[in-house]
Backbone as CSV, one residue per row, in Angstrom:
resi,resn,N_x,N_y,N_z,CA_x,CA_y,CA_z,C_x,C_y,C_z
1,UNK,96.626,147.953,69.510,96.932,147.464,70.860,95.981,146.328,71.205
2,UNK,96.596,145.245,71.952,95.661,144.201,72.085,95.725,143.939,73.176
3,UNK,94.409,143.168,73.729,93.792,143.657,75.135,95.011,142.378,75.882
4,UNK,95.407,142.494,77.006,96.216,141.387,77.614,95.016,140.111,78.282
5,UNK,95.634,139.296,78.259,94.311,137.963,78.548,94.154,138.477,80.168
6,UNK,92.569,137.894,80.854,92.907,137.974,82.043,94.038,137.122,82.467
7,UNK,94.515,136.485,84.063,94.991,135.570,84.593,93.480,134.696,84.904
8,UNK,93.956,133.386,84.984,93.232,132.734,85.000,92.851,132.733,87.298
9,UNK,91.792,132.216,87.384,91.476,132.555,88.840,91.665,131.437,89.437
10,UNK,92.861,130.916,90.763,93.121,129.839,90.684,91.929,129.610,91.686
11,UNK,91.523,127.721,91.847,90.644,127.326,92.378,90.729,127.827,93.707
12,UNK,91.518,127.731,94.762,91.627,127.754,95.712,92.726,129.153,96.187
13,UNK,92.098,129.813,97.079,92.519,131.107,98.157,92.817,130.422,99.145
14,UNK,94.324,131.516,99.890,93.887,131.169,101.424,94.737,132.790,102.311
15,UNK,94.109,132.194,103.104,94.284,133.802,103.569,94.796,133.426,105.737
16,UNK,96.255,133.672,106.042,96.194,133.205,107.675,96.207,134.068,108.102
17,UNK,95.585,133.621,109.520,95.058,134.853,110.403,95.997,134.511,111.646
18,UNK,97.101,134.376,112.036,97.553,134.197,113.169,96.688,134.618,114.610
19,UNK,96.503,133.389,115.305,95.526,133.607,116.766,96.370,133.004,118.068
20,UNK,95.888,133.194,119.124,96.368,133.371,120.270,97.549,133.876,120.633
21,UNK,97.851,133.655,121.931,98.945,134.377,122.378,100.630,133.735,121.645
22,UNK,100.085,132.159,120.759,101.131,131.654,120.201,101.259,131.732,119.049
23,UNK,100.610,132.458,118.542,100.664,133.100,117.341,100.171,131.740,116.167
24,UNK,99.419,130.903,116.837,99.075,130.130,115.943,98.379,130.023,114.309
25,UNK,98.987,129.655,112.798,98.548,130.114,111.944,97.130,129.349,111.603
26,UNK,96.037,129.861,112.270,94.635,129.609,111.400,94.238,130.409,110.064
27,UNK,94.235,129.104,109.466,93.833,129.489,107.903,92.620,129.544,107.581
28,UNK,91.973,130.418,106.817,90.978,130.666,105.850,90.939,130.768,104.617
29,UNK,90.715,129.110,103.943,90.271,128.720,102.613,89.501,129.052,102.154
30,UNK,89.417,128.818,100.856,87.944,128.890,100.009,88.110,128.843,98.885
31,UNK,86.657,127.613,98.531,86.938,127.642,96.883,86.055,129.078,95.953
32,UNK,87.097,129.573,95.024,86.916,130.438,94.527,85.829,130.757,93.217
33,UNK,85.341,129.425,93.244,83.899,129.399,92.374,82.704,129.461,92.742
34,UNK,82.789,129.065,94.631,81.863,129.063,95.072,81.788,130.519,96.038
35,UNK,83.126,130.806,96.615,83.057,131.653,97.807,82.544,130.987,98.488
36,UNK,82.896,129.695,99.164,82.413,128.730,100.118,83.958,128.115,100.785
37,UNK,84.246,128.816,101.990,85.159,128.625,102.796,85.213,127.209,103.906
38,UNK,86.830,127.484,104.345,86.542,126.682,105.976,88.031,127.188,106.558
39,UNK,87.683,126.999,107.513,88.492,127.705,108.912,89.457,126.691,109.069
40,UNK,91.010,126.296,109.093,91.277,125.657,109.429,92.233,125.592,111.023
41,UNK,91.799,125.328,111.822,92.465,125.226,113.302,92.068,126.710,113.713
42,UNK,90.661,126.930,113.850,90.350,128.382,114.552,90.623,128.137,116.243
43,UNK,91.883,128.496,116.658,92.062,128.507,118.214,91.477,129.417,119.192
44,UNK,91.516,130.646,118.334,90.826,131.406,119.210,91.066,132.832,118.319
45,UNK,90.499,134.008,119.108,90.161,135.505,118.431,89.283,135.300,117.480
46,UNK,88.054,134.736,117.504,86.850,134.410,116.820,86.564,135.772,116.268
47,UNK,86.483,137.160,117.039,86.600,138.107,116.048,86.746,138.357,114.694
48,UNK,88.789,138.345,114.912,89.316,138.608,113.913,89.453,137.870,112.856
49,UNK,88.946,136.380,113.099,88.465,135.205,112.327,87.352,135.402,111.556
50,UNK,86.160,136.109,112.073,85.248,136.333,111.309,85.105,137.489,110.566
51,UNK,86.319,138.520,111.238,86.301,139.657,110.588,87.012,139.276,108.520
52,UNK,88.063,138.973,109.110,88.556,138.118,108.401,87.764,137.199,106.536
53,UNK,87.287,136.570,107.321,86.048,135.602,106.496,85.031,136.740,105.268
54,UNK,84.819,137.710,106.329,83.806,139.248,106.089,84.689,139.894,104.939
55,UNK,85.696,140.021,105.295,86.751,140.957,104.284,86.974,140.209,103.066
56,UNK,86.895,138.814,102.858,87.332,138.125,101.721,85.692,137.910,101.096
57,UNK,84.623,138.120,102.144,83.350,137.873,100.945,83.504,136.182,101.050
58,UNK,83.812,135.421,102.171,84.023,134.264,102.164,82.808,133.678,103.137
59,UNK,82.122,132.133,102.430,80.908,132.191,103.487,81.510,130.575,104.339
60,UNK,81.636,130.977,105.395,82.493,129.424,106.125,81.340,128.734,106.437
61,UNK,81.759,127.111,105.555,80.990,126.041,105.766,80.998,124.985,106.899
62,UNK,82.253,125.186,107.049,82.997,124.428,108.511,84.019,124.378,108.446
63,UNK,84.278,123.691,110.087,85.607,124.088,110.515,86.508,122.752,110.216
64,UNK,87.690,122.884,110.032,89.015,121.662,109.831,89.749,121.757,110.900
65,UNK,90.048,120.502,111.413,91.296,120.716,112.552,92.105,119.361,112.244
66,UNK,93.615,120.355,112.187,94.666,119.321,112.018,95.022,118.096,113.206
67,UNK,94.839,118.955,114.392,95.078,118.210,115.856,94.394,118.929,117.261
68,UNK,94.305,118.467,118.539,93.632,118.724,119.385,94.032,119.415,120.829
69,UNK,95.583,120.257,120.048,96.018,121.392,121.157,95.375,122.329,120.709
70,UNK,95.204,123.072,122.602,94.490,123.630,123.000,94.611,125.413,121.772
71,UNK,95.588,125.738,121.432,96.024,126.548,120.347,95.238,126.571,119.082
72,UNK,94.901,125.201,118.787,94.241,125.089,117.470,93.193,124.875,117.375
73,UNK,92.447,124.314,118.381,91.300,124.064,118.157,90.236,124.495,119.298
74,UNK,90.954,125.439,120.615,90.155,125.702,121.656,88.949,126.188,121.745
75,UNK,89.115,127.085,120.733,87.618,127.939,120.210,86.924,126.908,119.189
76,UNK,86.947,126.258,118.725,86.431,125.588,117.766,85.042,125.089,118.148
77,UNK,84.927,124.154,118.540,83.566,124.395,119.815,82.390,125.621,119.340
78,UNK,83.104,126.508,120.037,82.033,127.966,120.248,81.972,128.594,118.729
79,UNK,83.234,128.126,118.006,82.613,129.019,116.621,81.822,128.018,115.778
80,UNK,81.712,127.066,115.836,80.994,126.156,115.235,79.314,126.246,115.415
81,UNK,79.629,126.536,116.578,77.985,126.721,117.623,77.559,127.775,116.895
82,UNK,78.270,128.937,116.593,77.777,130.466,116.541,77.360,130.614,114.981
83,UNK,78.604,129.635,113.940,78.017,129.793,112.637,77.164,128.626,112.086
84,UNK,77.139,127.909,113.310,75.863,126.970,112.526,76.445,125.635,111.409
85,UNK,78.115,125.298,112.037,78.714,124.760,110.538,79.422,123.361,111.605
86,UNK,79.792,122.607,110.774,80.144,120.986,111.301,82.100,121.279,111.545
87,UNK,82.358,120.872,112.347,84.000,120.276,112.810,84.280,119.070,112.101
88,UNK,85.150,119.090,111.333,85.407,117.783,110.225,87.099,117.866,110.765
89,UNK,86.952,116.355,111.504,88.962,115.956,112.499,89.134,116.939,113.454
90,UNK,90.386,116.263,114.270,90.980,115.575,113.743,90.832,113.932,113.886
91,UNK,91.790,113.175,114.040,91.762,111.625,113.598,91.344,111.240,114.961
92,UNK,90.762,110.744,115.260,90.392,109.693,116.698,91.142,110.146,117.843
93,UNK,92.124,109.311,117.581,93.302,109.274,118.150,93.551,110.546,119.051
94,UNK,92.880,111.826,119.111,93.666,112.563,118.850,92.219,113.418,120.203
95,UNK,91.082,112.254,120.393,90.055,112.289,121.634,90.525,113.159,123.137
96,UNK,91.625,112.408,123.443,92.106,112.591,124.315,92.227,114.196,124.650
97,UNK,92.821,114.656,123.406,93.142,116.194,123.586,92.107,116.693,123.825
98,UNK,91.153,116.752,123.325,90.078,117.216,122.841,89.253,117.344,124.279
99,UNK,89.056,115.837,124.824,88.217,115.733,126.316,89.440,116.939,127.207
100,UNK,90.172,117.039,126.940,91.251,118.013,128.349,90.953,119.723,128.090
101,UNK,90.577,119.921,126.788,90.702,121.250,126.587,90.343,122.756,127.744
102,UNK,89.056,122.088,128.339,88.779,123.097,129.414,89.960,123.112,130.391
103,UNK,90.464,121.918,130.282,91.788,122.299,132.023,92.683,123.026,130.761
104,UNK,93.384,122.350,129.506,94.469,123.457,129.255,93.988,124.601,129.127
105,UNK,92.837,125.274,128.966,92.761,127.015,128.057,93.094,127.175,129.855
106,UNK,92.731,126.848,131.082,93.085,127.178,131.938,94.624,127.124,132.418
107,UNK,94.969,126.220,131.590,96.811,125.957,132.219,97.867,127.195,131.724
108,UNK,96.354,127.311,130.291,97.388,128.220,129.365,97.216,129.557,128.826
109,UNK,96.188,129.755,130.013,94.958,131.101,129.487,94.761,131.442,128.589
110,UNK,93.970,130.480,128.020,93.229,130.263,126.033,91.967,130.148,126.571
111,UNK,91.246,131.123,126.157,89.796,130.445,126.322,89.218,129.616,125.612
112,UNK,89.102,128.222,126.026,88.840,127.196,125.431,87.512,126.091,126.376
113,UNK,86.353,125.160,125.286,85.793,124.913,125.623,86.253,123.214,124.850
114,UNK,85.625,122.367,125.390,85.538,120.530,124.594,84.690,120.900,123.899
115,UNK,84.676,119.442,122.985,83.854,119.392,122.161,83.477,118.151,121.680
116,UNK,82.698,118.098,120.691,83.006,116.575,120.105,82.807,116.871,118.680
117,UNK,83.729,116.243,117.577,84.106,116.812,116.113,82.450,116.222,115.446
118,UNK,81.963,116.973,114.574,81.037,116.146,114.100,81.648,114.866,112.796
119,UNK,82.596,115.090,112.573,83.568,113.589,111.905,84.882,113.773,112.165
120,UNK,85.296,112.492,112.656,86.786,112.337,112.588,86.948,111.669,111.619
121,UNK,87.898,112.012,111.080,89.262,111.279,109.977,90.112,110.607,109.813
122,UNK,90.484,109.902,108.844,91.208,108.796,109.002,92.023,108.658,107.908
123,UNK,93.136,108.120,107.628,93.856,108.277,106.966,93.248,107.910,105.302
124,UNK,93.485,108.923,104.393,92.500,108.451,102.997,92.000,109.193,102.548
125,UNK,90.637,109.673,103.652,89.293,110.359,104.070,89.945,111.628,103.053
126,UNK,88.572,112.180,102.110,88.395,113.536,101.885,87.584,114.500,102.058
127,UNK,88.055,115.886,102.177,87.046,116.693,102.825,86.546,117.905,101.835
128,UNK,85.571,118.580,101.552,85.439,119.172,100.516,85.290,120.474,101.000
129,UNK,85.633,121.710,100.272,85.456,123.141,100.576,84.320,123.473,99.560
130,UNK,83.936,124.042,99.312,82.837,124.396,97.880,83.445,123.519,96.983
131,UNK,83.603,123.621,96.116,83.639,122.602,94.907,85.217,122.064,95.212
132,UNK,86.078,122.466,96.363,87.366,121.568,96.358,87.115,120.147,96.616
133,UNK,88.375,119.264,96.851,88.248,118.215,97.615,89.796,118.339,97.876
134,UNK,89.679,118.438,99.376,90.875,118.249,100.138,91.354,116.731,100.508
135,UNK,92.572,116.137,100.169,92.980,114.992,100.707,93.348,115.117,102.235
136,UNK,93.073,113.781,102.793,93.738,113.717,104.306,94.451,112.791,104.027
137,UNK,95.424,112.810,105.002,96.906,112.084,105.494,97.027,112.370,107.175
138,UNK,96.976,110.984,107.508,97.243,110.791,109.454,98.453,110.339,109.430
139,UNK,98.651,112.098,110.652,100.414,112.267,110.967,100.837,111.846,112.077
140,UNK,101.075,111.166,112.445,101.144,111.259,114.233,102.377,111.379,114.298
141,UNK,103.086,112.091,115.655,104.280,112.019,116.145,104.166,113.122,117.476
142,UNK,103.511,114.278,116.733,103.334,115.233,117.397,102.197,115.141,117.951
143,UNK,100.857,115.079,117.704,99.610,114.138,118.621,99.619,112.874,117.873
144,UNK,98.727,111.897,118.300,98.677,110.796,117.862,97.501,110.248,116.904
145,UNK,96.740,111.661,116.920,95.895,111.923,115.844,95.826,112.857,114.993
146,UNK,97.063,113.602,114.831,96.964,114.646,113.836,97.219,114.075,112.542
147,UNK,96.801,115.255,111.752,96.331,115.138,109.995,96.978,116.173,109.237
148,UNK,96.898,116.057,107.916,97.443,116.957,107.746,96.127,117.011,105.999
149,UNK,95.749,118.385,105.251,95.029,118.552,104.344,96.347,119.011,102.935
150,UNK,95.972,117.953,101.861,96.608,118.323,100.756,95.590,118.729,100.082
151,UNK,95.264,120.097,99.142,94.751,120.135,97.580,95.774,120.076,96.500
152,UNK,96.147,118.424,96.073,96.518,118.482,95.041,97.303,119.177,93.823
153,UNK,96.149,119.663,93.447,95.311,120.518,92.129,96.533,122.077,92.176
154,UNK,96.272,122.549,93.318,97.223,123.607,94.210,98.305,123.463,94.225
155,UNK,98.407,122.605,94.460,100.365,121.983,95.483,100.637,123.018,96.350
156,UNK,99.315,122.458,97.150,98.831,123.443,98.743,98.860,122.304,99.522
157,UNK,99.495,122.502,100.958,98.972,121.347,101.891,98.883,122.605,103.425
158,UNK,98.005,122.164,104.163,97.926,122.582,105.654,98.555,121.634,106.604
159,UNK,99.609,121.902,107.051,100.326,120.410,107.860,100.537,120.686,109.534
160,UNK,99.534,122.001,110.433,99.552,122.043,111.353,100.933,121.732,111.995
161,UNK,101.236,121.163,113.065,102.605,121.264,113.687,103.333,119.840,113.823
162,UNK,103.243,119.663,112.430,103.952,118.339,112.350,105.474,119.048,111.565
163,UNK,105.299,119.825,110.836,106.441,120.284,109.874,106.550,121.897,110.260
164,UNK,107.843,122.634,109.777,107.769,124.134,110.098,108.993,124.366,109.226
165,UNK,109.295,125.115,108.485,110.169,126.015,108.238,111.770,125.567,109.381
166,UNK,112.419,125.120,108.965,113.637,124.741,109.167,113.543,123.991,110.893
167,UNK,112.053,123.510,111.211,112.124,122.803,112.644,110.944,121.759,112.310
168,UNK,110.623,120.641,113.094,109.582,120.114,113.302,108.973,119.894,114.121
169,UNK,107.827,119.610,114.594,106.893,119.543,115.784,107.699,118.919,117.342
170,UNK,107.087,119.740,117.861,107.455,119.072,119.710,106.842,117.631,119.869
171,UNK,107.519,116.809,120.363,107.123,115.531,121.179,107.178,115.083,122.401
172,UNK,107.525,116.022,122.979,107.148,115.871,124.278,106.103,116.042,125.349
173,UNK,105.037,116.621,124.175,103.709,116.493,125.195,103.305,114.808,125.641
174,UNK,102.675,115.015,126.352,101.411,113.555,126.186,101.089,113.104,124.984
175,UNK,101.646,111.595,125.089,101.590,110.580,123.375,102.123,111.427,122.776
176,UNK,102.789,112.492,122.299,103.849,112.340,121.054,105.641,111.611,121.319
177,UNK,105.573,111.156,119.966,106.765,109.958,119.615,107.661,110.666,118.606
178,UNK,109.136,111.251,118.841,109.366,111.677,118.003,109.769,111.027,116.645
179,UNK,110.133,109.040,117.266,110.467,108.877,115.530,109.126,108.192,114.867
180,UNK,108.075,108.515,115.515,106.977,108.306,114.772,106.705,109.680,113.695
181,UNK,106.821,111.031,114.213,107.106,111.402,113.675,107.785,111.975,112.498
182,UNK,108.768,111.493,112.582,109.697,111.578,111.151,109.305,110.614,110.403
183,UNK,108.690,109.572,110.755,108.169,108.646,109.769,107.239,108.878,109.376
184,UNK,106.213,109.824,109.791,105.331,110.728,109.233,105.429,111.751,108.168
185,UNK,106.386,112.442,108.286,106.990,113.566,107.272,107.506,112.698,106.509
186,UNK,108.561,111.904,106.446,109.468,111.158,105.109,108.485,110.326,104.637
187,UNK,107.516,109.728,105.395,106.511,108.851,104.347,105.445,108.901,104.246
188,UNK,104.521,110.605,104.378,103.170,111.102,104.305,103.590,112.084,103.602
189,UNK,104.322,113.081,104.087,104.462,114.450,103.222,105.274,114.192,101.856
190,UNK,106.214,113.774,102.484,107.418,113.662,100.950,107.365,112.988,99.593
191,UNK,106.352,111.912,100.040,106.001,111.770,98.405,104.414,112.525,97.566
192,UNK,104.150,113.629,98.789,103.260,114.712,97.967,104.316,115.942,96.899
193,UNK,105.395,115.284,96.756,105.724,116.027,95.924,106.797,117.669,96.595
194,UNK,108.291,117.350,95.665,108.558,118.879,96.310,107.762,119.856,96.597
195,UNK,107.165,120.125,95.060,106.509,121.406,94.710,105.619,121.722,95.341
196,UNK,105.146,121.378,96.492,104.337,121.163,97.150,104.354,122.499,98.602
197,UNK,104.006,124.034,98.435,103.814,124.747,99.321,102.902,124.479,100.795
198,UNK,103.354,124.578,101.629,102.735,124.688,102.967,102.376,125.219,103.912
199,UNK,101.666,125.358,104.858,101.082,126.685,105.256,101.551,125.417,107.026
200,UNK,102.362,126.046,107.875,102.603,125.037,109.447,101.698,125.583,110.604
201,UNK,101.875,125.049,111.221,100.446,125.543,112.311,100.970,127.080,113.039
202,UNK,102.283,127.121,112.679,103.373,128.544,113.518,104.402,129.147,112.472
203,UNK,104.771,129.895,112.461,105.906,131.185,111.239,105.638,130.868,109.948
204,UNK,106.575,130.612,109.087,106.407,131.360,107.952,106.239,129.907,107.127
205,UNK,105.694,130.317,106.034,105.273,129.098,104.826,106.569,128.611,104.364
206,UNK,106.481,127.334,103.571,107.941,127.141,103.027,107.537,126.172,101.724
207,UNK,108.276,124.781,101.350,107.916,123.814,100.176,108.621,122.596,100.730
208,UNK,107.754,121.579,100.601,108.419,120.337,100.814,110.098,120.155,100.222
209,UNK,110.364,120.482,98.929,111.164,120.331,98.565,112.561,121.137,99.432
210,UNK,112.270,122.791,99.801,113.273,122.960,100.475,113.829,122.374,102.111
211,UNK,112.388,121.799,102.277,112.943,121.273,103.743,113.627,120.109,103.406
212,UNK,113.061,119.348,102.442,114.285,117.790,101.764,115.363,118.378,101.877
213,UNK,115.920,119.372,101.785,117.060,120.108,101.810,117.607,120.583,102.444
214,UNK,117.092,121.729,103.140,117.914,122.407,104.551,116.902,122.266,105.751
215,UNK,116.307,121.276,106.194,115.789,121.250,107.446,116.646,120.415,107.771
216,UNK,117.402,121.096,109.895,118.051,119.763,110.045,117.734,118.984,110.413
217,UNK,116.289,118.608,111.052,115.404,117.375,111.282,115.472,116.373,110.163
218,UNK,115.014,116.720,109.346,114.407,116.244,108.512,115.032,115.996,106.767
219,UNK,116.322,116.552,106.722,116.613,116.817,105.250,117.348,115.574,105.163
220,UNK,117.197,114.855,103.446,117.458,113.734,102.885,119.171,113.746,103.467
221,UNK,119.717,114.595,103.112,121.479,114.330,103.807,121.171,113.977,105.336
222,UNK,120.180,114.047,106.207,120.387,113.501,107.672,119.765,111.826,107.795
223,UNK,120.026,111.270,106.715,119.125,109.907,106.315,120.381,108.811,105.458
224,UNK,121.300,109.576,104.840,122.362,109.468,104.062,122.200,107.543,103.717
């Protein structure tokens, strides 16, 4: 009898923790050589975020934010403060949200504080987890500074609420454009490749390739 090989351990984990009352998906990465994490869009339930982090043996280096509603990034602020770790984005652009946060957690009963990112991002820019390196891509449609994180290597991307499982992001807040948007997805996301799994800022994961397909926003037959 011969021993079966291990599986090999892929670089990168991720593990979502759905937070607030909108069920927003904050993710917890980490590269798996280091056990050196990051939080991406911690909105709030800092708890179960850190409980979270605790259960995977994951040590968070800092926090990522795709964009600057109050959902994704309200807590961000206070958990940054508490673990001692840097806010890396979102894109500039994206200030505005960011200075309002104390009136929305009030509009929207999120407990939420401002902040100021210790780097914003820009379209190019990479960000590293323990030994990863995450690509950025600036999405706007849905804020006017959101981002979105590809690893490559994975054919992993974090695309916050620009893309979703058979819908795409709202534009009707303040500064979002919806056909800026779609020009965001057809010419930021789509040439990362079908194969390309995604984790949206809300429900369930999906692949670039099936939304080319059956999203009706967005699928190559609504472009004909």
């Amino acid at each position: 009898m011969t021993d079966t090989p291990a599986k090999p351990v892929p670089p990168l984990r991720a593990a979502v923790v759905p937070v607030t009352a909108f069920q927003q998906n904050c993710t917890l990465l980490w590269c798996t050589k280091t056990m050196r994490g990051a939080f991406v869009d911690p909105g709030g339930d800092l708890d179960r975020l850190e409980a979270a982090a605790a259960r995977h043996g994951v040590t968070v280096e800092k926090l990522l934010l795709t964009h600057g509603h109050v959902d994704h990034c309200g807590q961000a602020g206070v958990l940054a403060a508490k673990l001692g770790v840097p806010i890396e984005g979102p894109h500039e652009a994206d200030r505005f949200w960011i200075a309002r946060l104390d009136d929305d957690g009030r509009q929207w009963q999120i407990p939420s504080r401002s902040f100021e990112p210790d780097r914003w991002l820009v379209d190019g820019d990479t960000v590293t987890v323990g030994e990863l390196t995450l690509h950025v891509r600036h999405t706007p449609g849905h804020t006017p500074g959101h981002v979105v994180f590809l690893h490559p290597e994975s054919r992993f991307a974090l695309v916050g609420d620009v893309l979703f499982r058979g819908s795409i992001g709202r534009t009707d807040f303040p500064m979002g454009d919806h056909a800026t948007l779609i020009d965001s997805i057809t010419t930021r996301l789509w040439p990362m490749g079908d194969d390309v799994a995604f984790v949206p800022g809300h429900g369930p994961t999906s692949t670039f390739g099936v939304e080319r397909r059956t999203n009706p926003f967005v699928a190559d037959s609504q472009f004909g």
